[in-house]
Each structure stands twice: as structure tokens, then as C-alpha cells.
C-alpha positions as CSV (number, residue, x, y, z in Angstrom):
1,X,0.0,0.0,0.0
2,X,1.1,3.9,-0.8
3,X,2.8,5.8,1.9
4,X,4.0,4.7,5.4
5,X,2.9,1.1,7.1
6,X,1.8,1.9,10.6
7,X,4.0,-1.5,11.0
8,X,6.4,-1.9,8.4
9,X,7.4,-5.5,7.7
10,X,11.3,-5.6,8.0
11,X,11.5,-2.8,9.9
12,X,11.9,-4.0,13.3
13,X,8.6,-2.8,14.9
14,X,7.5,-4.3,17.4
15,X,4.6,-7.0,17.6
16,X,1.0,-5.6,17.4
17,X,2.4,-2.5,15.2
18,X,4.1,-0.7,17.9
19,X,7.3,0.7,17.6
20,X,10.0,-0.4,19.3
21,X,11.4,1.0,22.7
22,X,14.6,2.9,22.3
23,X,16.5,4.9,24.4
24,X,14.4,3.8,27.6
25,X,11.4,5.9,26.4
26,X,8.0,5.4,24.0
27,X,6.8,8.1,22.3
28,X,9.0,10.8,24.1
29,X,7.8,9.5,27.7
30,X,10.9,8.1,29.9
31,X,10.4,4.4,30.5
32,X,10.0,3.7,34.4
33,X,13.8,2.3,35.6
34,X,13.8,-1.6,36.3
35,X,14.1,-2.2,40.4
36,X,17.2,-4.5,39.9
37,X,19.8,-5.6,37.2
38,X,18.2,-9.2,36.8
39,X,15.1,-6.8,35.2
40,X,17.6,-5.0,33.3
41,X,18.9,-8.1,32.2
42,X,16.1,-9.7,31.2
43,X,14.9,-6.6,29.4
44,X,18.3,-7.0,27.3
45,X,16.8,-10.4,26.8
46,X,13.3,-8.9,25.3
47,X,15.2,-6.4,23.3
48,X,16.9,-9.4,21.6
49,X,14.3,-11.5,20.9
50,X,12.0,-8.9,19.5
51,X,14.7,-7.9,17.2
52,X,15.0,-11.4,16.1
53,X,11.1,-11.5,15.9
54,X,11.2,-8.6,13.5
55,X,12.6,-10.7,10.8
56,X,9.4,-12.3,10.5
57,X,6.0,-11.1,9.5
58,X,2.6,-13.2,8.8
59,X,1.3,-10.4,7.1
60,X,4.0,-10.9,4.5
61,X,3.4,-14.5,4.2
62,X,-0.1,-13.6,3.2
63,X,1.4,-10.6,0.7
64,X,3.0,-12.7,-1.0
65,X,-0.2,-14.6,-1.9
66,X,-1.7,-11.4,-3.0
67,X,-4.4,-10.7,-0.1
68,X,-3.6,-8.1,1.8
69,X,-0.1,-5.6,3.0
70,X,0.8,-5.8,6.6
71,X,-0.6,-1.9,7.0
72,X,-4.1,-2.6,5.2
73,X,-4.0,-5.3,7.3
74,X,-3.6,-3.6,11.1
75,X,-6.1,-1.1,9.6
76,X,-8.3,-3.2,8.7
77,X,-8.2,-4.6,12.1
78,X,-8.9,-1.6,14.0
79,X,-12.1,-0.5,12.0
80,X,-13.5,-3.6,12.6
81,X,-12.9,-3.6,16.0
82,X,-13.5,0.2,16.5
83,X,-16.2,0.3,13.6
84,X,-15.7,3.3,11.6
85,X,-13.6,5.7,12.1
86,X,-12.3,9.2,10.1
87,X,-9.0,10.0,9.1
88,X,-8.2,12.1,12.1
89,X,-8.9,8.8,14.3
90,X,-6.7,6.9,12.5
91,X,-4.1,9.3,12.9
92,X,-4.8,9.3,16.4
93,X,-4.6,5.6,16.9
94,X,-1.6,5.0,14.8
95,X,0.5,8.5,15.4
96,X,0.7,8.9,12.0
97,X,0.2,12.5,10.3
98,X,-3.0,13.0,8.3
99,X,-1.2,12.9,5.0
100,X,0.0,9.6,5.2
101,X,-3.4,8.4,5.9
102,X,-4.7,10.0,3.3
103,X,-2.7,7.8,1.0
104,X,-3.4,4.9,3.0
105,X,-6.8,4.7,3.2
106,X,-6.7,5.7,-0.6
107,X,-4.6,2.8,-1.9
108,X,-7.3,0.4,0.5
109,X,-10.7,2.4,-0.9
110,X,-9.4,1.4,-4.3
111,X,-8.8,-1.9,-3.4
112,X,-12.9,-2.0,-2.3
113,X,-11.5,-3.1,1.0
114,X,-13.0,0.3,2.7
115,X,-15.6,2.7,2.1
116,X,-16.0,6.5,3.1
117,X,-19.9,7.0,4.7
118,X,-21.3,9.6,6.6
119,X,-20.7,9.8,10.3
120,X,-23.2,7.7,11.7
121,X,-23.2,10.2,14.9
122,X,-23.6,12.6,13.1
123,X,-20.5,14.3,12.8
124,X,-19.2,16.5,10.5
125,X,-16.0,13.9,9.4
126,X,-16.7,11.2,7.2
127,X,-15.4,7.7,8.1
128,X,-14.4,4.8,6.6
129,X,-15.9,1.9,7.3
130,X,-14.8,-2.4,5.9
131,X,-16.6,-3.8,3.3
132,X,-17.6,-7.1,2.6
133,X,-14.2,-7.7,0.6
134,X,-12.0,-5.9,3.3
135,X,-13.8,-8.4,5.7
136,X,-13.7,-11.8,4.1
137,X,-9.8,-10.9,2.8
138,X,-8.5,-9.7,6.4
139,X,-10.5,-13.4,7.5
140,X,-8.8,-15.0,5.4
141,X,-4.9,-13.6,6.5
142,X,-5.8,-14.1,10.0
143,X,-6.8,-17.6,10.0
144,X,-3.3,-18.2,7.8
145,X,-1.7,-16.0,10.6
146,X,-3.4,-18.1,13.1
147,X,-2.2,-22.0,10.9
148,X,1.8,-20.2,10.5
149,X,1.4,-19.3,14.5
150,X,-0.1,-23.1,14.8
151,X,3.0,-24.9,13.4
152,X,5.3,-22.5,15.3
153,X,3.5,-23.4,18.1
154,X,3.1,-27.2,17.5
155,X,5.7,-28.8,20.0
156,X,4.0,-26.2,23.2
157,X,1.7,-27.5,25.5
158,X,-1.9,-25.8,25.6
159,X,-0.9,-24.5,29.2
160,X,2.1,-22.9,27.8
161,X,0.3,-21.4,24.3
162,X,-2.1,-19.2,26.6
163,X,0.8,-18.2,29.1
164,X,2.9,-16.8,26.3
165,X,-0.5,-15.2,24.8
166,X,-1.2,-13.7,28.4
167,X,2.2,-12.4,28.6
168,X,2.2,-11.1,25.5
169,X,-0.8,-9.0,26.0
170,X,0.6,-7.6,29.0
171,X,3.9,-6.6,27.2
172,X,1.9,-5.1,24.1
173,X,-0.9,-2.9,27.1
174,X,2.4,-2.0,28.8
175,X,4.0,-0.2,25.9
176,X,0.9,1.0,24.5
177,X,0.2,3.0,27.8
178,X,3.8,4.4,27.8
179,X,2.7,5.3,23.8
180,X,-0.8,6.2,25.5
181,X,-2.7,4.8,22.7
182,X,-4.6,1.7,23.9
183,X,-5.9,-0.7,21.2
184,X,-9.1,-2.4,21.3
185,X,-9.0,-6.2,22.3
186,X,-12.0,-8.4,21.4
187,X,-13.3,-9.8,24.7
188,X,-11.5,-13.1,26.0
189,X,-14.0,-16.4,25.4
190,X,-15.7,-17.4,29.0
191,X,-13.9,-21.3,29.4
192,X,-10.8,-18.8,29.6
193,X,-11.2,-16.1,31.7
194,X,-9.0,-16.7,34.8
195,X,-10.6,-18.4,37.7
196,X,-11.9,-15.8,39.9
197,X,-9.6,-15.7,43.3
198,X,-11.6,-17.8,46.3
């Protein structure tokens, strides 16, 4: 897609299209200081293997089978979670300057994978909101995302699979409140929702 990637593929972002910590601070906010050197080292540790896990992308898998681009594909994510939502939103929710939305959102209406409606409040802004071919296409990446993560995953025990995917929620909410812009999460299924304390 034209313009910037809220994520760039290759680029070394981070997972879940946030960019990575450097310098000890997100966004221009200072990072709070780790209470011992075993945090510091094991922070060292994170850095490491995130920068290996930058090598990788799903998304790209999935570009090179013609669907979707790892940007039109975080989009597309967030308006379905969010439902529409104007340029100035998306700029909001990526940090990304109007402009390069613009293009963005361009490249992805001409693909039919959007479409610009009125504000259903009522506002002055028009949104963008996923069509029926934005829909069935992002489907179709995540469920290859989700067989690619599968085989990865293969060798882990189930107990393990949702402690890495617990942990990694917590590391993705903890940078985006140091970015202070929190993304939508679809609600967790009931059979696993912690047990609640006696």
C-alpha cells in the first residue's frame, strides 16, 4: 500500500504495530527504571528477541499470496474492532500524520476493502468503514496467521500457548500506555477467563 505502514514488515517494529522502545522511552515519555539488574537483564533479553522476531512477518506471508499488506491489514483490524472511524482517528490511533493516511486509506478504498460513509453520529467527518471484501480478505490472512502461528507453536503445550499469549498481552498494554494509545481487544471467550480468586 502507498505511503508509510503503521507496522512496516522488516522494519523491526514491534509486535502488534508498535514501535519499538529505544532509548528507555515510547513516544517521548521516559520508560520507568527496572528495580534490579536481573530486570535490566532480562529486558536485554526482550530487546533481543524482538529484534529477532522482527525478521518475521505473517502479514507478509499472506502478501505474497496477493491478499492483503501488513498496514491494510492492522487497519483493517482496528475499524472492525473500533467500527468506523475518520482520518483524524486513525491518525490518532496510529501516530501517523494525516497525509500519510490520506494515501493509505486511498490505496485500501481502491482496493474496495473500505468505504467513506457519513458519520453515523452525526459528525461532520466522514469515516471509513470495511466492506464485505475488506472483511472476508483480512479473514482469510488471519486464519493463515493463526495456521503459521499453529505450526510454530506445535511442540508447546496448551498451558504454555495461553501463558505466552497472556504475557504477551501484558507486554503489548504496557508499551501502549507508555505510547498512551490503547488498542481495542476483542473480549477473551468465557472457558478462559482466569478463575476468579476464592
Amino acid at each position: 500500500m502507498a505511503g508509510e505502514a503503521p507496522a512496516p514488515a522488516g522494519s523491526g517494529a514491534m509486535p502488534g504495530g508498535c514501535e519499538p522502545v529505544t532509548g528507555g522511552a515510547v513516544d517521548g515519555h521516559d520508560a520507568a527504571p527496572g528495580d534490579s539488574a536481573a530486570i535490566d537483564a532480562g529486558a536485554a533479553a526482550v530487546e533481543f528477541e524482538t529484534m529477532l522476531l522482527g525478521r518475521y512477518s505473517l502479514a507478509g506471508v499472506s502478501r505474497r499470496g496477493g491478499l492483503l499488506d501488513r498496514s491494510a491489514y492492522i487497519v483493517l483490524h482496528r475499524v472492525r474492532m473500533q467500527g468506523p472511524m475518520s482520518v483524524g482517528e486513525l491518525s490518532d490511533a496510529f501516530g501517523l500524520d494525516t497525509s500519510t493516511l490520506h494515501r493509505q486509506t486511498a490505496a485500501m478504498m481502491g482496493a474496495g476493502l473500505i468505504e467513506r460513509i457519513p458519520d453515523p453520529d452525526g459528525g461532520l467527518a466522514r469515516k471509513f468503514r470495511i466492506t464485505a471484501e475488506g472483511e472476508a480478505r483480512l479473514e482469510q490472512v488471519r486464519e493463515r496467521n493463526v495456521r503459521a502461528l499453529g505450526r510454530a507453536l506445535a511442540d508447546w503445550s496448551p498451558e504454555d500457548v495461553a501463558a505466552f499469549a497472556e504475557y504477551l498481552r501484558r507486554f503489548n498494554t504496557g508499551l501502549e500506555r507508555l505510547d498512551r494509545r490503547p488498542w481495542p481487544r476483542p473480549d477473551p471467550p468465557a472457558d478462559s477467563a482466569p478463575d476468579a480468586a476464592p
